[in-house]
N, C-alpha and C positions, 0 to 999 in steps of 0.2 A: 626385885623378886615379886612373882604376882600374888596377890592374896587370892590363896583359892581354900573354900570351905568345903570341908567334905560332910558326911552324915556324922562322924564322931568327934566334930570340930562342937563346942560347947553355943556357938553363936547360929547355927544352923539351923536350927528352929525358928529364928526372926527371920530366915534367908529364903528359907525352900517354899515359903508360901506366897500366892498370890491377895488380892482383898476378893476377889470372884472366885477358887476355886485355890485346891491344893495339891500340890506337888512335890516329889521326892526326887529330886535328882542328884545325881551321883556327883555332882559337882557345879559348887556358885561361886564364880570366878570375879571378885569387886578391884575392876581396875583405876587407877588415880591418873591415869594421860594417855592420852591417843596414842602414846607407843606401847604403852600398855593393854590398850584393846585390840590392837593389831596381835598383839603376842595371845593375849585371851584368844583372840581365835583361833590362832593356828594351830595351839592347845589344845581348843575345842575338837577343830577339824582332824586332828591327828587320834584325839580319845575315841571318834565317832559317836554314834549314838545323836538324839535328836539336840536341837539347840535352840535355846530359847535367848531374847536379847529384852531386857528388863531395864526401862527407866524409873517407873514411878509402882508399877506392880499394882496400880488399882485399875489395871486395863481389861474394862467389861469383857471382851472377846475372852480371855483367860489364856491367853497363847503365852505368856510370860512365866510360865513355868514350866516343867515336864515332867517325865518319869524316868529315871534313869539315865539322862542326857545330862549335858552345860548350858547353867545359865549365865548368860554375862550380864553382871548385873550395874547399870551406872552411875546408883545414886553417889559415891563419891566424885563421880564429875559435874557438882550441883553449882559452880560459881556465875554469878549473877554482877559485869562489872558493865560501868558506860565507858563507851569508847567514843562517841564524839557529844558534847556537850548541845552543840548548837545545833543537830538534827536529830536529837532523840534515838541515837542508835546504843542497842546496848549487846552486849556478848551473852548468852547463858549455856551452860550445862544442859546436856540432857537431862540428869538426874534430879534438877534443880525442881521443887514442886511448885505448880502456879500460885498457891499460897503465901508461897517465900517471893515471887517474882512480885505480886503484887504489891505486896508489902515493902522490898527491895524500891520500887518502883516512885509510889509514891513520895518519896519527899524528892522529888526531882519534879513531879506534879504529870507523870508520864503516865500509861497503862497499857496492855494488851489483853484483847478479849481472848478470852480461853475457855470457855466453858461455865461450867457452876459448881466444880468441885476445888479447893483448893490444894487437896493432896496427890493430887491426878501428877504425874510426871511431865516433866516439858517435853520430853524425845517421843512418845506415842502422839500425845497430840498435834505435835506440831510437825509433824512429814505424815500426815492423814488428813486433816482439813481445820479443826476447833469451830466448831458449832456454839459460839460464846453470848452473853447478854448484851453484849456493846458491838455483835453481829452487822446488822442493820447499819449501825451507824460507821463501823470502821474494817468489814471484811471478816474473814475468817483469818485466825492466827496465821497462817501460812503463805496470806496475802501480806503481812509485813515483816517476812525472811528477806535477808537480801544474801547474803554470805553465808556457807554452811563448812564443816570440816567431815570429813566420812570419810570411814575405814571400809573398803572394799573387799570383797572375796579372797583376793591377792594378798592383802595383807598390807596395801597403799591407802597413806593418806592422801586421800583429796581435799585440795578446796578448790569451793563452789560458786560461781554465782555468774549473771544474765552473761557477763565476756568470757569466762575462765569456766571449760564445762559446761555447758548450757544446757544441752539434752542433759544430763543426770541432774544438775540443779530443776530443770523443769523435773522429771520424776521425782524427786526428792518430796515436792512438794505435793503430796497427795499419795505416794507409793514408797514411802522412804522404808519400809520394811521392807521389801523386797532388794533395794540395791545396796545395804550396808547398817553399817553403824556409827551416827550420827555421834562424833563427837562433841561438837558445838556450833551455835547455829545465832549468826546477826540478825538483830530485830530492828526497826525502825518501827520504836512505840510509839502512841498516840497521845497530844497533850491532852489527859485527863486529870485536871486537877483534884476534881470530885464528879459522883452520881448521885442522882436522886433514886432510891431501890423503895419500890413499893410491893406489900403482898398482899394477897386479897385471899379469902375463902368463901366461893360461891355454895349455894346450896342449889343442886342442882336435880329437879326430879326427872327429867326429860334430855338424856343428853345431846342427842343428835340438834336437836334447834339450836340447843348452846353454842356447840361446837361452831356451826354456819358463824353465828353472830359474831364468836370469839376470832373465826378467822377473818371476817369482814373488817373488827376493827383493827387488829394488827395491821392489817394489807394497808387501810386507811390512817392510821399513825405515824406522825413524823419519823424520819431515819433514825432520829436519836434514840428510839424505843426500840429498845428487843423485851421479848415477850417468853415465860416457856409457863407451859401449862401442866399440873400432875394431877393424874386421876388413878383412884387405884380402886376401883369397880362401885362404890358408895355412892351416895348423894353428895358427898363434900367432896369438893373437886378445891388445890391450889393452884396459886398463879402466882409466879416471881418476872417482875416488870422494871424493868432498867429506864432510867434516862439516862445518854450519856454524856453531862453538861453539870453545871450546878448554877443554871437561871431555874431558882425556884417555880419563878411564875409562870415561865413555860411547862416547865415539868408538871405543874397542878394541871395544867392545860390538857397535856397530851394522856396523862389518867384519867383526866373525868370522864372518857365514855367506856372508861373498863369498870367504870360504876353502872352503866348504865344496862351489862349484855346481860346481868341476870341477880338472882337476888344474894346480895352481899351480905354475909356472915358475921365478918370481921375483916377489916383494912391495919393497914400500917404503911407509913411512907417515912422515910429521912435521906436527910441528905449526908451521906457518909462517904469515904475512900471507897472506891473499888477494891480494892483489898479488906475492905468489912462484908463485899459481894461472896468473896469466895474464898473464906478463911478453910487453916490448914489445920485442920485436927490434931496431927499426928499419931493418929490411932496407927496400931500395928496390923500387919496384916496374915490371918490365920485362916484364911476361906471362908470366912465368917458372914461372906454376903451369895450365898449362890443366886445365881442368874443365868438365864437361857434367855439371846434377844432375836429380836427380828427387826426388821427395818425398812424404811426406803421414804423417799420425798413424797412431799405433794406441789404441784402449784397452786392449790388452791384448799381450804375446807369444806369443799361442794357436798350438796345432800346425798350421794352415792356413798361417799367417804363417810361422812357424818355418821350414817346410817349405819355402815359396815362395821366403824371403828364403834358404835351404840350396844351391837349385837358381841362384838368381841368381848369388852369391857362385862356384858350380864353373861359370860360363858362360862363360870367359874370357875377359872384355871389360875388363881392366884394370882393373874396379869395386872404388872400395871404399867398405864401408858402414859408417855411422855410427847409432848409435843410443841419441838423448840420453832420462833422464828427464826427465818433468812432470812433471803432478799436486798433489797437493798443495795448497799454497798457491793454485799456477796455479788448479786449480778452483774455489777459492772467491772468486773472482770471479766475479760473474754474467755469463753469456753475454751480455747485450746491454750491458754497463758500460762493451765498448770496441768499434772498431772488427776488435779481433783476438777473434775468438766461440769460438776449439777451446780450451774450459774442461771438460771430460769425459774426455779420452784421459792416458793415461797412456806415451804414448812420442813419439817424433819418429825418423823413420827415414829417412836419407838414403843414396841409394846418388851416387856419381860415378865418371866413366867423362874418360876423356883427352881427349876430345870426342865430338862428336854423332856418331853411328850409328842406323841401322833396327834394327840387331841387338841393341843397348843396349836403345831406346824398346822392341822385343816382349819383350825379355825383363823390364824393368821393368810394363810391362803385366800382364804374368802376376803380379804380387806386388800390383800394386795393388786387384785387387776385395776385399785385406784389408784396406786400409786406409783411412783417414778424415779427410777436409781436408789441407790441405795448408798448408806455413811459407812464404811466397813467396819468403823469401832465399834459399831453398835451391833453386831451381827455375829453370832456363834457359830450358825448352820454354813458352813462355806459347801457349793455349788458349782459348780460351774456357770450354772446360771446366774447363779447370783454374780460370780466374780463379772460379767457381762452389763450385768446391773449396776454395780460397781464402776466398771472401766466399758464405759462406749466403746464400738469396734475400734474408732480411728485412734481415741487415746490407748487400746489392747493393745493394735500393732504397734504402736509406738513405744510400747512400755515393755514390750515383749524384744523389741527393736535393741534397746536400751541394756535390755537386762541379758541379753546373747553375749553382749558388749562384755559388763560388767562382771555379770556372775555365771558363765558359762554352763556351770557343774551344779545350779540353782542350787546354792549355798541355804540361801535365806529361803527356807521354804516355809515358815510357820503362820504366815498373816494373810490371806489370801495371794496364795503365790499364782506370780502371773505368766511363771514359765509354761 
């Protein structure tokens, strides 16, 4: 029987909300096996009204919840087990949180980059791309999916992978909102025994020169290093910097010129688990972080950009900006291998604001003719435009291709849908 909570169910108030925004919906539907999510749907689709599909609920975009619609929500599908020993492949849950994976992970001396949150859910990030700290050195999360299971519009389970399904396995990877709900999904982790994570706090009076230098040396730092930068309109700017190895002496190596791009505050460096990178809070989730984002790559930190993103930062719209590395590893995948095609840029640049404003969207505008495609988690304003920025024509038709296939009646419509 399904567990479905309605508004006068006593547990419902832990359910109906997102960590980005809050929602009231008529019903949140926590199913425990892919035949249980197949039934959640047809539940859904039979109640009407909007539907929302919920891993982890701290999903910036805030499309995991609604008003008045079904949410399916998956964190009871959170199990985390190894299925072969001697290649590093492991099973996970959607619902499963990167915090727990990592943690899970570790004493087998494995890891998978995922971001910098550890309460973020596996199923949003990973059929979208995972923009993680061990980026550079090992891909984005969705470059080490090999096998996935997903519940279709019909109400079929699929499994996935490069022989069995190929077009939906390639979509899955970079558009998995759009063709279903990801029951569980094969990783092939990375031997990470340990990282060396270091932070630094620059003080910074002049930001656009920083930024050049800051991008110069990432570009210029061994594979092992991913880089993200936060600045939220001040003079103190942070910086959270991975190796991802545990040869100390190299890791001293490849931070010394993140001493160098400007004047240093305060440092810190150890050598700890990846799973000390991106611990799980388990704070609950009650709308308690609003956000409005905007987004899209760079390949470079050039003085246009610099400049642009200088002028955004002194706008005073409560903006603050993020700016993860890529590259690397990310690029050498070829552009058409997934559904997610930005294999060329070497940045990811997010600004967020408190919520939506005109004043926000032109002063974003002005930073955007530097930059190139766009992460879709990071992005609220859905466009048409954007979705183009998003999805390159030939990955469009393809996915458009795909999803005629899949979900005819464009079921899944809440995440940049690409019907």
């Amino acid at each position: 029987m399904l567990d479905i909570i309605r508004p006068d169910d006593r547990r419902y108030p832990g359910v109906r909300h997102v960590y980005t925004a809050t929602g009231s919906p008529a019903a949140v539907i926590r199913p425990r096996s892919a035949d249980e999510v197949a039934e959640a749907l047809l539940w859904a689709r039979e109640a009407g009204g909007p539907l929302s599909i919920r891993s982890g609920g701290h999903g910036l975009s805030s499309v995991s919840t609604n008003d008045g619609g079904t949410v399916i929500d998956l964190g009871e599908l959170s199990s985390i087990e190894r299925i072969d020993a001697g290649d590093g492949l492991v099973r996970i849950g959607p619902g499963a949180r990167w915090g727990d994976v990592a943690r899970a992970l570790h004493p087998w001396g494995l890891a998978i980059s995922s971001g910098d949150s550890g309460d973020v859910g596996v199923g949003g990030l990973a059929t979208t791309a995972g923009v993680g700290l061990m980026g550079r050195a090992h891909g984005l999360t969705i470059d080490h999916i090999v096998a996935a299971r997903i519940v279709t519009a019909d109400g079929s389970i699929r499994t996935l992978d490069a022989e069995e399904e190929p077009d939906l396995f390639w979509a899955v990877r970079g558009a998995g909102a759009n063709m279903g709900i990801v029951t569980s999904m094969d990783f092939r982790a990375a031997p990470v025994p340990m990282v060396a994570h270091a932070t630094f706090h620059y003080g910074v009076p002049r930001l656009a020169p920083f930024l050049r230098s800051w991008g110069e040396t990432v570009e210029a730092a061994p594979r092992e290093i991913g880089a993200f930068l936060y600045m939220g309109g001040g003079e103190v700017v942070m910086a959270s910097v991975v190796f991802a190895g545990e040869d100390t002496v190299a890791a001293e190596q490849a931070f010394a010129p993140f001493l160098k791009i400007g004047r240093v505050l305060g440092r810190r460096a150890v050598l700890t688990p990846y799973a000390s990178v991106v611990t799980r809070t388990g704070a609950p989730h009650y709308g308690q972080q609003g956000a409005y984002l905007h987004n899209g790559f760079a390949v470079h930190l050039d003085g246009p950009l610099s400049k642009r993103l200088e002028t955004l930062l002194g706008s005073q719209y409560g903006t603050m900006v993020q700016i993860r590395s890529v590259g690397g590893a990310v690029n050498d995948v070829p552009t058409e291998a997934t559904a997610f095609a930005h294999r060329y840029q070497n940045f990811s640049v997010t600004a967020v604001a408190p919520g939506p404003s005109a004043s926000f969207d032109a002063a974003w505008e002005f930073v955007r003719p530097s930059l190139d495609g766009l992460y879709l988690s990071f992005e609220t304003a859905f466009s048409p435009q954007r979705l183009t920025d998003a999805f390159p024509p030939p990955t469009l038709q393809r996915l458009r291709e795909i999803k005629r296939k899949v979900d005819p009646e464009n079921v899944f419509n809440q995440n940049f849908p690409v019907a």
